[in-house]
Each structure stands twice: as structure tokens, then as C-alpha cells.
C-alpha atoms as one frame of an Amber mdcrd trajectory, in Angstrom:
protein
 -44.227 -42.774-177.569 -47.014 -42.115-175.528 -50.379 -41.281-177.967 -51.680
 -38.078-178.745 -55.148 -36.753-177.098 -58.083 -36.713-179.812 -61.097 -35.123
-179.349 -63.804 -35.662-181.820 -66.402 -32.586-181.263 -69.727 -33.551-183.271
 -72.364 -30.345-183.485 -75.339 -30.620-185.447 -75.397 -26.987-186.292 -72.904
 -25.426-189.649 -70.324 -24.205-187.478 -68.748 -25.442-184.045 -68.350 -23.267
-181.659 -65.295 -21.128-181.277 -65.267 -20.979-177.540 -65.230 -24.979-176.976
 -62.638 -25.257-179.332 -60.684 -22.635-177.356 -61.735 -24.337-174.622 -61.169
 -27.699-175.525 -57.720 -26.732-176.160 -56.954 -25.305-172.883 -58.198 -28.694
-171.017 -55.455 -29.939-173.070 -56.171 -31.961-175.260 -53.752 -32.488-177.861
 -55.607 -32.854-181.121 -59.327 -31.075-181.667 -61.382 -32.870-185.076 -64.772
 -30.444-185.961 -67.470 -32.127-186.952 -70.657 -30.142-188.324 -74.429 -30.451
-189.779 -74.118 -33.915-187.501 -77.184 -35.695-188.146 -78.403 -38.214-185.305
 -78.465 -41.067-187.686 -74.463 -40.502-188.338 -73.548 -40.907-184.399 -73.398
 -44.697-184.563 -71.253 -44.828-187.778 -68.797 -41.730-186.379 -68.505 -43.019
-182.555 -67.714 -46.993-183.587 -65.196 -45.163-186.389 -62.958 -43.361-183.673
 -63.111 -46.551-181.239 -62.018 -48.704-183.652 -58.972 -46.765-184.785 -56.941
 -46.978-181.466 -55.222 -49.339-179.536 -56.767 -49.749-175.747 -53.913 -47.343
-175.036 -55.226 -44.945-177.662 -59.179 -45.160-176.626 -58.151 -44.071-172.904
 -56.756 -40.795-175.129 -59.661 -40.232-177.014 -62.967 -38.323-176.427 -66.173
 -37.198-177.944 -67.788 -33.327-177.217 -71.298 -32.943-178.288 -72.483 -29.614
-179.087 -75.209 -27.768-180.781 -78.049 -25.849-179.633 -80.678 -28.322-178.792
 -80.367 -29.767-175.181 -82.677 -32.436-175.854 -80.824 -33.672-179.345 -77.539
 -33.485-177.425 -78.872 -35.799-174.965 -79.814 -38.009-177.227 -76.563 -37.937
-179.174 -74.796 -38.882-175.958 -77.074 -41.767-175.908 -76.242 -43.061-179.463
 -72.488 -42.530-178.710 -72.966 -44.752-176.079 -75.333 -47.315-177.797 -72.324
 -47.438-180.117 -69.568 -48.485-177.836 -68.356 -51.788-177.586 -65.701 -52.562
-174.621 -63.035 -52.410-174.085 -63.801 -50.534-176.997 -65.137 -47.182-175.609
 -64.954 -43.527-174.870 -65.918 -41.188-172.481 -68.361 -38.528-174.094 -69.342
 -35.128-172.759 -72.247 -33.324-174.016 -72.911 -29.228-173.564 -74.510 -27.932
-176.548 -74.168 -23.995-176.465 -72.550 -23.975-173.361 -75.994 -24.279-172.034
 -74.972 -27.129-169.557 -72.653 -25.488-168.002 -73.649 -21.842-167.778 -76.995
 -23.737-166.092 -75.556 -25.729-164.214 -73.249 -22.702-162.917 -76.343 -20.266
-162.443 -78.672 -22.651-160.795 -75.625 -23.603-158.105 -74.644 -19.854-157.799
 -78.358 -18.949-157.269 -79.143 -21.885-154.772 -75.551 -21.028-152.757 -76.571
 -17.378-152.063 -80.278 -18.400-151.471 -78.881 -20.755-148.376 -76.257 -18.301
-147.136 -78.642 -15.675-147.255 -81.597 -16.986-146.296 -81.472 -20.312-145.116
 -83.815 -21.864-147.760 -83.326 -24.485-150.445 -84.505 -24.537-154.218 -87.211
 -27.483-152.990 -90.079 -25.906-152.094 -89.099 -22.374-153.671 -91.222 -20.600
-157.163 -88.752 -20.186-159.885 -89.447 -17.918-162.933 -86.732 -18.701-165.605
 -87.452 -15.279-168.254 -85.936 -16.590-171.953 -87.327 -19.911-170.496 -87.556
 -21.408-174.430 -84.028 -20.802-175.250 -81.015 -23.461-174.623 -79.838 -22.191
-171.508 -83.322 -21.066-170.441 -84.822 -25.101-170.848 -81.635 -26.576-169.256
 -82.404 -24.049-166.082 -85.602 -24.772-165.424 -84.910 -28.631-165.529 -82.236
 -28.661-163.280 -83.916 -26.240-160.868 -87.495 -28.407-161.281 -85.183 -31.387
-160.698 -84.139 -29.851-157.648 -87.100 -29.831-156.251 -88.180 -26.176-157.249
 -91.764 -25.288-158.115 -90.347 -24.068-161.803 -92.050 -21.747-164.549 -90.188
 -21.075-168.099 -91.531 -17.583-169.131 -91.606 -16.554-172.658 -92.071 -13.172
-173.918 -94.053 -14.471-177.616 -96.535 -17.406-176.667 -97.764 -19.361-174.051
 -98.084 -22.348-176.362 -94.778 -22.117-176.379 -93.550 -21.900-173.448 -96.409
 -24.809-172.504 -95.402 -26.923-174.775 -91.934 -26.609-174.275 -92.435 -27.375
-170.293 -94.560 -30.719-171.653 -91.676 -31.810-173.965 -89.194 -31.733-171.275
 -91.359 -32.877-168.404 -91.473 -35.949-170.440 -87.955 -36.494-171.159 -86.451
 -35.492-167.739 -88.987 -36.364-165.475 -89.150 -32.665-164.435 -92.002 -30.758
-163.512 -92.058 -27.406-165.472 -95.076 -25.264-166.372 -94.934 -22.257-169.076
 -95.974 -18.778-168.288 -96.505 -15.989-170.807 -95.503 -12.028-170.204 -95.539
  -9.753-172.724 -95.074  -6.499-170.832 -93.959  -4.915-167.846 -97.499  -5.784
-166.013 -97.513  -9.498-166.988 -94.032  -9.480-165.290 -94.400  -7.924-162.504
 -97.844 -10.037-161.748 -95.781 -13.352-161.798 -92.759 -11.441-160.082 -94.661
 -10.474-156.985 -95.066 -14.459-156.331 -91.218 -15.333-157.232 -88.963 -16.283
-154.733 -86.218 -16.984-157.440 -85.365 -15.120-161.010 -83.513 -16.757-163.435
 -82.593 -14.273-166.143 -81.343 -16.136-169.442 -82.953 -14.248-172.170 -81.131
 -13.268-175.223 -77.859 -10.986-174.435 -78.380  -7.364-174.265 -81.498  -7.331
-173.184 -83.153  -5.809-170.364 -85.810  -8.085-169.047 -87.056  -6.935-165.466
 -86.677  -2.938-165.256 -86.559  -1.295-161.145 -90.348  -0.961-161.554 -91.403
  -4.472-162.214 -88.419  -5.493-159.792 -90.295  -2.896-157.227 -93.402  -5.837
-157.265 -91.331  -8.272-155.957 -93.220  -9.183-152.612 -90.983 -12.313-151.434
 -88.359 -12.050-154.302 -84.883 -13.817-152.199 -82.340 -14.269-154.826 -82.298
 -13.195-158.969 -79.602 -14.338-161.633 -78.774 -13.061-164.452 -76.315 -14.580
-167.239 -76.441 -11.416-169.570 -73.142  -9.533-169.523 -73.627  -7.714-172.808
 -75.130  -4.557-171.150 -78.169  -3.195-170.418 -78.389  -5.976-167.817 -80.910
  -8.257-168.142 -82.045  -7.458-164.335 -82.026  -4.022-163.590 -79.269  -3.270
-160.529 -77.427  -6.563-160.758 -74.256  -5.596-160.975 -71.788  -8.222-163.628
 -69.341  -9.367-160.283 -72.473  -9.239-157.872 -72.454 -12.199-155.765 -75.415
 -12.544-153.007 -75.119  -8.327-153.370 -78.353  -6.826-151.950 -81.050  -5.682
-154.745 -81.736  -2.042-154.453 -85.042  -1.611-156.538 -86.413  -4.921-154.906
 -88.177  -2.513-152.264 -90.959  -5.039-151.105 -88.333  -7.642-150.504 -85.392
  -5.759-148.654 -83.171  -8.954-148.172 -83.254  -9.653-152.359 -79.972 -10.271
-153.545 -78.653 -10.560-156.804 -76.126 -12.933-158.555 -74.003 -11.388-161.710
 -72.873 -12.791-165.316 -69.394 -12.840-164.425 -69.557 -14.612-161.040 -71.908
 -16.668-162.690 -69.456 -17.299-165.979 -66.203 -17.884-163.535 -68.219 -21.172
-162.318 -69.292 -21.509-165.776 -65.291 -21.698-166.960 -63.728 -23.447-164.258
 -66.894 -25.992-164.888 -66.562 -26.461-168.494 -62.696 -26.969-167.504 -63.329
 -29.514-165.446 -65.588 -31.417-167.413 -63.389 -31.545-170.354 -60.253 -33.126
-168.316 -62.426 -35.222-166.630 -62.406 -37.066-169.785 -58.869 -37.064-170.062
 -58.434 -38.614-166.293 -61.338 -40.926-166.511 -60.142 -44.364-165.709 -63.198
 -45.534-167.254 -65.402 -44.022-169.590 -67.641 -41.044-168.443 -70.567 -39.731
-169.843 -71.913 -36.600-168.831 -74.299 -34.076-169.157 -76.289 -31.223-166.946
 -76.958 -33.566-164.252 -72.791 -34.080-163.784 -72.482 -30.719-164.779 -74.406
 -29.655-161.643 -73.302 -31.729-159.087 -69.882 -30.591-160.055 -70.714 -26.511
-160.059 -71.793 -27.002-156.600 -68.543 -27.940-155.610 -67.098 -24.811-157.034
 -69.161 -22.731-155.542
């Protein structure tokens, strides 16, 4: 009888998430084990435990999801899993704590398709502004666009500490090259806006983050995202199935278009999908984080 498909999901936070259970389950694997309040030190101790457990024939049926909310801890939880291994011993592991990955890695590949379609540039060389910067899926942005070669700021709405330090703490571990920006109102916005050639929008959900008349000071503004479906939007006149649709209040840039939630969360899903079989079909073990998670979005883009 052939063996069952295990996946161990270990998330340092109380609760695991609902949705990568759900969508654990419909990658198919057969058998989902929760994990939670994961503390780094325990990765060793939990990874060599499921290794050890199976036959080789087993191990190429078993995985490890990392979750969480903290893309830099997840990162280095993948790294302990792997520390851990001992062939033929070993699992493929795929970390994507919050979904931030993957809704990232989805925006950032939506946003850099319709900026080449439309206008014929690439993210090196462009000014990105990534509002809610700080957050999960704000951090992970700005390091794959930075990575990308994209002159990248993480804005944050409380502190520019903050958002400073944050850029420094990443810059170190990813090699990117982010700087922090601070704007508390509509004027601070539209200051940095009228510079932007790309918006990012991953603040918190049901919030409206750039109104028609800070959008109205976008001077060379080519291409805005937004990941908010819980109305208001978070960009004013992005519309949630927009896809490279032209932005009506961006009156100083007339060939502004804007990318949606759900166009963005369709990647987002067929990503996280294809992620999570990968480490069912994996020959040999995978490991994967934003970096796979992006060069795979712009294939399903």
C-alpha cells in the first residue's frame, strides 16, 4: 500500500492559519499535522522527528509548511529544517508565513507584467513606494521588488524609525536595498507620490490609503497595486478584477494603470497551489521561499 501524504505545518503564532490548511488540503495532501507557538529552538528536534519516522518511500511523502507572520523568522526556520536533515533522510520544506510570500510574490509579478505591456519598462531602474511597508506582506514586497532591481521605499503611516529600521534589518538579511519613508497625511503622500513610478498598496484591509486627490499628484505614476479587497479600496479607482485598467484620478499621468486584489489573489492561489504540490512531485527535496515563489508567479502571469 502506497503511504499516505503528511504534511507537518509548524507556525510560531497560537493558531495556524485556516486558509493553508484549506489550502494544503486542496494540493492534496493526504494528512495535515498543526503545529503552534513553534519556537526556533524546537525546529531541529521536530524536522529530524518526522524524517526519522518513514521509510525512504515515506520521506518522498512527507513535507514541512512554515508559517507565521514574521518573514524573516520563517526564513530562518526553513534554514533550521534544513540544518536538520540528514540524507537520504530529508524533506522538502516550503515556507509562506501569512501568505505573505505568495500574495508578494503575485503582486510584484502582476505589477511588473502590466508595467512592460504597458509601458515598456522594467522594475530595475523604476521608484517603488510600498504603503503598509512594515507589515508581512508589505516587507516581503519591497524585497523582492529591491531585489529586482527597483529603487524601493517601505512607507509607514506611524514612524520613520520604523520604517528605517525595518529597511536596515532586511537590507542586511537579503542583500536588498530598501529605504523607509514616513507619511502621515494626505500631503506627505502625495509629496512622495508625485516621484513614484510604482504603488504597492499592502496596508491593513479596509483601508483607504491613496484617495483621487493624492492620486491627482502623481506626475510619472505607470502602474499601482493594491491587495486590499475588503472595501474601501486601498487605492482609490482600482477596481478588485482591474488588470493593467487605466487610472482615472491619476490626471498628471494619463497612461497610469491599476492592478486589482482579485487579479492579484488568482496568481496568489494558483501560486500557493503550485508551491504546495511542488513538494509532493519533488524528486528531490525543495526548499522554497519568496525568491521561488516569484520566479514561479511570473510564469502565471
Amino acid at each position: 500500500m502506497s503511504k499516505r501524504s503528511i504534511l507537518h505545518m509548524f507556525d510560531p503564532m497560537p493558531n495556524n492559519s485556516p486558509f493553508d490548511v484549506n489550502m494544503a488540503l486542496d494540493a492534496d495532501f493526504d494528512v495535515l499535522m498543526p503545529y503552534s507557538n513553534v519556537k526556533l529552538e524546537s525546529i531541529h528536534n521536530l524536522t529530524q522527528d518526522a524524517i526519522f519516522s518513514r521509510s525512504p518511500a515515506g520521506i518522498k511523502r512527507t513535507a514541512i509548511f512554515i508559517g507565521g507572520r514574521d518573514i524573516g523568522m520563517a526564513v530562518d526556520m526553513l534554514e533550521a529544517c534544513k540544518s536538520a536533515m540528514v540524507p537520504p533522510f530529508h524533506v522538502s520544506v516550503f515556507a509562506d508565513p501569512s501568505g505573505a510570500y505568495t500574495t508578494a510574490a503575485a503582486l510584484v509579478a502582476c505589477v511588473e507584467k502590466a508595467l512592460k505591456t504597458q509601458h515598456g519598462k522594467e522594475l530595475a531602474g523604476s521608484r517603488a513606494l510600498v504603503f503598509g511597508g512594515t507589515g508581512p506582506v508589505g516587507l516581503a514586497t519591497g524585497v523582492i521588488a529591491s531585489l529586482q532591481g527597483a529603487d524601493t521605499v517601505l512607507v509607514d503611516h506611524l514612524s520613520l524609525d520604523g520604517a528605517n529600521d525595518a529597511a536596515k534589518q532586511y537590507n542586511r538579511r537579503f542583500g536588498s536595498t530598501l529605504s523607509g519613508a514616513l507619511a502621515r497625511n494626505d500631503a506627505e503622500k502625495a509629496a512622495l507620490i508625485a516621484e513614484a513610478d510604482i504603488i504597492f498598496c499592502t496596508a491593513k484591509a479596509g483601508i483607504r490609503v491613496v484617495n483621487a486627490a493624492v492620486l491627482s499628484q502623481a506626475a510619472q505614476l505607470k502602474v499601482a497595486g493594491d491587495v486590499n479587497a475588503v472595501p474601501p479600496a486601498g487605492i482609490e479607482g482600482v477596481g478588485l478584477k482591474d488588470f493593467a485598467v487605466p487610472l482615472l484620478h491619476a490626471v498628471q499621468a494619463p497612461g497610469a494603470v491599476g492592478v486589482g486584489p482579485l487579479a492579484v489573489g488568482n496568481v496568489k492561489y494558483q501560486l500557493q497551489q503550485a508551491m504546495l504540490q511542488a513538494l509532493l512531485k519533488a524528486e528531490s527535496p525543495v526548499y522554497l521561499d519568496f525568491r521561488e515563489a516569484f520566479n514561479q508567479a511570473r510564469t502565471l502571469v
